[in-house]
C-alpha positions in Angstrom: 0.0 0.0 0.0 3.2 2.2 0.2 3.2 2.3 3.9 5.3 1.1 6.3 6.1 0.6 9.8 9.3 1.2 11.1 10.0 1.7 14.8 6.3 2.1 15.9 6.0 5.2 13.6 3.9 5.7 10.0 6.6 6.3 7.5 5.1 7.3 3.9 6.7 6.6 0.6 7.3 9.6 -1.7 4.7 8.1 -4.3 1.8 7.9 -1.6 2.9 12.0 -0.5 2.3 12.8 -3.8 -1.1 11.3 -4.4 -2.4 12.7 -1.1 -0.2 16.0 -1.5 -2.7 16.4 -5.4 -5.9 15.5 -3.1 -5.6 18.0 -0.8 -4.9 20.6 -4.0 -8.1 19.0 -5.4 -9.8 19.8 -2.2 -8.3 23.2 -1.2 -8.0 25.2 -4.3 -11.6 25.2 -5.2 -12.8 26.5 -1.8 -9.8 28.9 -2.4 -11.3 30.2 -5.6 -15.0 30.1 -4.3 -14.8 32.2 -1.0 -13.7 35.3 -2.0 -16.5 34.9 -4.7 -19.2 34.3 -2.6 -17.9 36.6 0.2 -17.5 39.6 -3.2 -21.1 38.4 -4.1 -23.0 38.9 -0.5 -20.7 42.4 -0.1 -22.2 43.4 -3.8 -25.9 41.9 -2.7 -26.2 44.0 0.6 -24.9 47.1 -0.8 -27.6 46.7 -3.9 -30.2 46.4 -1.0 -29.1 49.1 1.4 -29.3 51.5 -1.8 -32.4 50.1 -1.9 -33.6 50.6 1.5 -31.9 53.8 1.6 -33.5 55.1 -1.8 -33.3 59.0 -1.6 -36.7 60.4 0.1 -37.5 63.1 -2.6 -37.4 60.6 -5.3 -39.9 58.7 -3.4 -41.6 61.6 -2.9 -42.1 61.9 -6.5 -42.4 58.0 -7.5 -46.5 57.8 -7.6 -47.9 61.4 -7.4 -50.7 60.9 -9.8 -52.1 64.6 -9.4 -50.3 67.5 -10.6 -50.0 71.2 -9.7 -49.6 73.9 -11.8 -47.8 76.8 -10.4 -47.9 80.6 -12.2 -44.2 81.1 -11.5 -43.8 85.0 -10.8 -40.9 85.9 -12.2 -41.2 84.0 -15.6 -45.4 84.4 -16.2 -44.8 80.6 -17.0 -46.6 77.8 -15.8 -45.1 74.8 -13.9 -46.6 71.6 -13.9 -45.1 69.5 -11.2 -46.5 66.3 -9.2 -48.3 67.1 -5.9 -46.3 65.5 -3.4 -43.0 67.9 -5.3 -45.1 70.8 -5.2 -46.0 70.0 -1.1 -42.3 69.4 -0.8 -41.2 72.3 -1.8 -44.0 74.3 0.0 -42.8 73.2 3.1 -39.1 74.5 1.9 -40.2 77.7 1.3 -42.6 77.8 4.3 -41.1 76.9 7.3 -37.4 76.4 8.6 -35.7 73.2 7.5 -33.9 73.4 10.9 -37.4 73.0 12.9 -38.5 69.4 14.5 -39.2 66.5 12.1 -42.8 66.6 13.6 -43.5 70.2 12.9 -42.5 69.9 9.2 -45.2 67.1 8.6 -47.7 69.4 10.2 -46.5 71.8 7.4 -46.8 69.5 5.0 -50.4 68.6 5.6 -51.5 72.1 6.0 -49.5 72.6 2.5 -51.4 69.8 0.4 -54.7 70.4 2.3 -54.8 73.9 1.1 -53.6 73.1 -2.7 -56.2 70.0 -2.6 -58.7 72.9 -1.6 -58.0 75.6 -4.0 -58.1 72.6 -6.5 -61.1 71.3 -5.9 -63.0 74.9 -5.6 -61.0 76.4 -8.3 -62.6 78.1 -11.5 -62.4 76.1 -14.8 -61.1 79.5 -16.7 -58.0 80.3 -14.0 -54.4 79.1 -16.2 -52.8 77.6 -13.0 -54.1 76.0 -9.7 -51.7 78.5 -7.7 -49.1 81.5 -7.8 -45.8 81.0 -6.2 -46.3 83.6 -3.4 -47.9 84.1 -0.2 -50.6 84.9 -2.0 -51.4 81.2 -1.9 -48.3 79.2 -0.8 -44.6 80.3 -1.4 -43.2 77.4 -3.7 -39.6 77.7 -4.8 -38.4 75.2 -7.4 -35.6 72.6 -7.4 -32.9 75.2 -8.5 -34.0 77.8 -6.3 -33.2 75.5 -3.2 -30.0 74.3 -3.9 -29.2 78.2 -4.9 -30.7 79.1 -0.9 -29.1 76.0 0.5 -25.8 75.5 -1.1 -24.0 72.9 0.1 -26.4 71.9 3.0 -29.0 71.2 -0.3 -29.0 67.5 0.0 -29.4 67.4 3.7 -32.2 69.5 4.0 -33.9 68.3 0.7 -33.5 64.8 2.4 -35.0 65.7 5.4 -38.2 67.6 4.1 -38.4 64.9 1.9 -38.9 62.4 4.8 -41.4 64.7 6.6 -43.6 65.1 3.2 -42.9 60.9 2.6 -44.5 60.3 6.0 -47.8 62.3 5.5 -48.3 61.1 1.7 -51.4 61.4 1.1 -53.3 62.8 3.8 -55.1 65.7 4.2 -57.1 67.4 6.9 -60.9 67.7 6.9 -63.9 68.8 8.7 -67.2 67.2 7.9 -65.5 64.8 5.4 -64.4 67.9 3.4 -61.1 69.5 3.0 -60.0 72.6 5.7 -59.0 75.7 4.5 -55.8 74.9 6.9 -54.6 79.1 7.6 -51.1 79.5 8.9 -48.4 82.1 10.1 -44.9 82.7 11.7 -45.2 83.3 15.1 -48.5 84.3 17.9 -48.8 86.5 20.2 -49.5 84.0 22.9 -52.9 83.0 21.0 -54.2 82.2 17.5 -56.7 84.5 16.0 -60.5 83.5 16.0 -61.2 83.4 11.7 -64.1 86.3 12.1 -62.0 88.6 14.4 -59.4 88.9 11.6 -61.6 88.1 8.4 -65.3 88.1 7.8 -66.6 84.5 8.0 -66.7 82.6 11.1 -65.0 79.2 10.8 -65.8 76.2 13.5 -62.4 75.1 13.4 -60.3 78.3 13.3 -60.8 78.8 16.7 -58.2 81.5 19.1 -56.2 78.2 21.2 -53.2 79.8 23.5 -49.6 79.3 21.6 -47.0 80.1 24.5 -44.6 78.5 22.7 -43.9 81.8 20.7 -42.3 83.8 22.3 -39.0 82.0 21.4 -39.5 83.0 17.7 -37.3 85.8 16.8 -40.4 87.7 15.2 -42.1 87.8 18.8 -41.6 91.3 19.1 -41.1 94.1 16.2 -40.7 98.1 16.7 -41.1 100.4 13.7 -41.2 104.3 14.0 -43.0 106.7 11.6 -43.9 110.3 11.4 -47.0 111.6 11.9 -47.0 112.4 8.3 -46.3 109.4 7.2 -49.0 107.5 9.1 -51.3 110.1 7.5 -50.8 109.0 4.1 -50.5 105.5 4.6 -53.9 105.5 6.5 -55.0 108.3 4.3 -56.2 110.6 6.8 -55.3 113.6 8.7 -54.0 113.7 11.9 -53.2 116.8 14.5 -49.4 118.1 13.9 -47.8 119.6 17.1 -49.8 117.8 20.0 -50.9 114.6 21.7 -52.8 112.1 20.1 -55.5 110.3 21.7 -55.5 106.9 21.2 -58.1 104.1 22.3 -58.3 100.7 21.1 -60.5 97.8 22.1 -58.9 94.0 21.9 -60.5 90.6 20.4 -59.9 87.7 22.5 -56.8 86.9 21.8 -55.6 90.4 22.7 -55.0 91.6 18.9 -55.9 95.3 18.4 -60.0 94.8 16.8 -61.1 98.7 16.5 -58.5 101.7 17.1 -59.5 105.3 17.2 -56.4 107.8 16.6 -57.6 111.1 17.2 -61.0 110.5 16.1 -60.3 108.3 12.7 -61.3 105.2 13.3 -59.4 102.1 11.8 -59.5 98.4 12.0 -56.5 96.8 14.0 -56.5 94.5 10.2 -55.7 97.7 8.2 -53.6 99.3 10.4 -51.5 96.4 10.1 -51.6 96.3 6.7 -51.6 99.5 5.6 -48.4 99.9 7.9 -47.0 96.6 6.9 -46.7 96.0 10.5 -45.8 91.8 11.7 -49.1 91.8 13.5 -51.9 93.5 14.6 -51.4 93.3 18.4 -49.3 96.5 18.6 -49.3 99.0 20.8 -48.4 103.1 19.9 -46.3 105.2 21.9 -46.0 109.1 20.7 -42.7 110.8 20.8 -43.0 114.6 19.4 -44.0 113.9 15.6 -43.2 110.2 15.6 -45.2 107.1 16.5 -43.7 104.4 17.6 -45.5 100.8 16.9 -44.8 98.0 18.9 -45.7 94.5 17.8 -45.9 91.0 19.2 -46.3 88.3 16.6 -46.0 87.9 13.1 -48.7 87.1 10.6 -52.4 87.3 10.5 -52.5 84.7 13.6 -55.0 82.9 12.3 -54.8 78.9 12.3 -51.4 77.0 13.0 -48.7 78.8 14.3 -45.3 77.6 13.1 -43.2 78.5 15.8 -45.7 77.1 18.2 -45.9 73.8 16.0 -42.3 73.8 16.6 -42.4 74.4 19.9 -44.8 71.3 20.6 -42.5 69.4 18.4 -40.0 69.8 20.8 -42.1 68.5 23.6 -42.8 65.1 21.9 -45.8 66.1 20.0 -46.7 64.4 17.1 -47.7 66.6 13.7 -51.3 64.4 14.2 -51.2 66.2 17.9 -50.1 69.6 16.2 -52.9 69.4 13.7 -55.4 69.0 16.2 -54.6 71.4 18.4 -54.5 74.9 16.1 -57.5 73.0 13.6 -60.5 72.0 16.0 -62.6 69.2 15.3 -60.6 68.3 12.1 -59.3 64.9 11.1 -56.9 62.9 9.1 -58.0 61.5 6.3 -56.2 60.1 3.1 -56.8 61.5 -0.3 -58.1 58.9 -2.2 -61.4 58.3 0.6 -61.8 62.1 1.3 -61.4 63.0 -2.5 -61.6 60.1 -4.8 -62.6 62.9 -8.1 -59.6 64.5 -7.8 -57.5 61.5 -7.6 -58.9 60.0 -10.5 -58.4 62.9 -12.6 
């Protein structure tokens, strides 16, 4: 057999080493040249599925969105037609900070496609685009315009909206089964704004709710001096040069100026605002020779969800659901396709 015994030891012939020597090769080399393949194939396979799982959020965003927006873009007088959950995406980057809570910027984004769902819906057949890109409607700034504001930081923030808008797809907010008009602003007072103490109509869920989280905002307070002239022409009226004004104003509930008389001209704490371009119209006026000096707390019309104060409840554990709930009364969450089937299937 080529083996012998010699001494109480195994001695092996040269001929039987080389037979076993050319079996082990048999057996070694082909595991030698299988490993690393296999080992190359499940690195290749788990980086193809974690691309996969990690699939960038806007282009998610943009996969499905079977309803599209068309935008009048200001400064061109052209019309962009982009996919709804892209246009709601880049609402809520033109709306509200990128750096606020993940929780806050869903609540955006549901008060963004609620309102462009409800201008659809309600819209005339003769208008040339469902929205402007302004605060006329929503302030919308397009894919080139963000990375121009963002720079570098573009991706990050893209990604992170993007996430936010992913995780409300869909859903809008309704009141008796019907899409909200879903007002919002920068920063309270301390309180949101009943809808008929700033507007005309009184709506059952834009109800004044307190909003202490505010006063963290940097737009809490505002000062802004004029003359006496110029508060004149801006209000178009005249007012006594040379002596103290009297000044009375009553409040609305939520402490916003409702009716001021300046030396017997009487104004609405809505137009002096506006007329003024003040942040707010809780503001209080303090004479100094021929100037008045206007002091404000708040900025926007105050009416509906706060976005500092969504932040601020964000930051407390709040969930965009809880935000929602709180500055919309009575309102729910419903998904497109059950509160609004016509407009899907368009």
């Amino acid at each position: 057999m080529g083996i012998n015994l010699e001494k109480g030891r195994l001695k092996w012939s040269v001929p039987t080493i080389f037979i076993l020597g050319l079996v082990a090769m048999i057996l070694v080399i082909p595991t030698m040249i299988v490993v690393p393949f296999i080992s190359k194939g499940e690195v290749l396979s788990q980086s193809i599925d974690k691309q996969q799982g990690e699939k960038d959020a806007k282009q998610l965003v943009e996969d499905d969105s079977a309803v599209e927006v068309s935008v009048m873009r200001t400064q061109t007088s052209q019309v962009e037609d982009v996919p709804l959950e892209t246009y709601v995406t880049r609402v809520v980057a033109g709306e509200m900070p990128v750096e606020f809570e993940t929780e806050a910027l869903k609540a955006q984004a549901l008060a963004a496609r609620t309102y462009i769902v409800n201008q659809m819906l309600y819209q005339k057949e003769e208008e040339v685009s469902n929205v402007t890109d302004t605060i006329q409607d929503q302030v919308y700034k397009d894919d080139m315009e963000l990375r121009q504001k963002w720079g570098k930081n573009y991706q990050k923030n893209m990604d992170k909206i993007s996430a936010a808008v992913l995780a409300t797809k869909g859903q809008i907010i309704t009141y008796n089964n019907k899409p909200i008009t879903p007002q919002f602003f920068s920063t309270s007072n301390g309180f949101t704004e009943n809808s008929e103490d700033y507007w005309t109509n009184e709506i059952p869920y834009l109800r004044s709710v307190p909003s202490p989280w505010d006063e963290v905002s940097p737009y809490y307070l505002d000062q802004e001096t004029f003359t006496i002239e110029e508060v004149e022409k801006a209000l178009g009226t005249n007012l006594p040069n040379n002596q103290k004004l009297s000044i009375e104003a009553t409040r609305t509930k939520s402490k916003r100026v409702e009716q001021i008389n300046i030396a017997g001209a009487k104004f609405s704490g809505r137009e002096i605002r506006e007329k003024l371009k003040l942040r707010s119209n809780d503001f209080t006026i303090e004479q100094k020779n021929n100037y008045l000096i206007f002091t404000t707390k708040g900025n926007g019309h105050g009416v509906g969800m706060s976005q500092y104060g969504a932040n601020g409840m964000a930051q407390e554990g709040k969930t965009y659901e809880e935000i929602i709930k709180y500055y919309y009364k009575d309102v729910e969450i419903n998904n497109m396709d059950e509160a609004v089937p016509a407009l899907v299937m368009k």
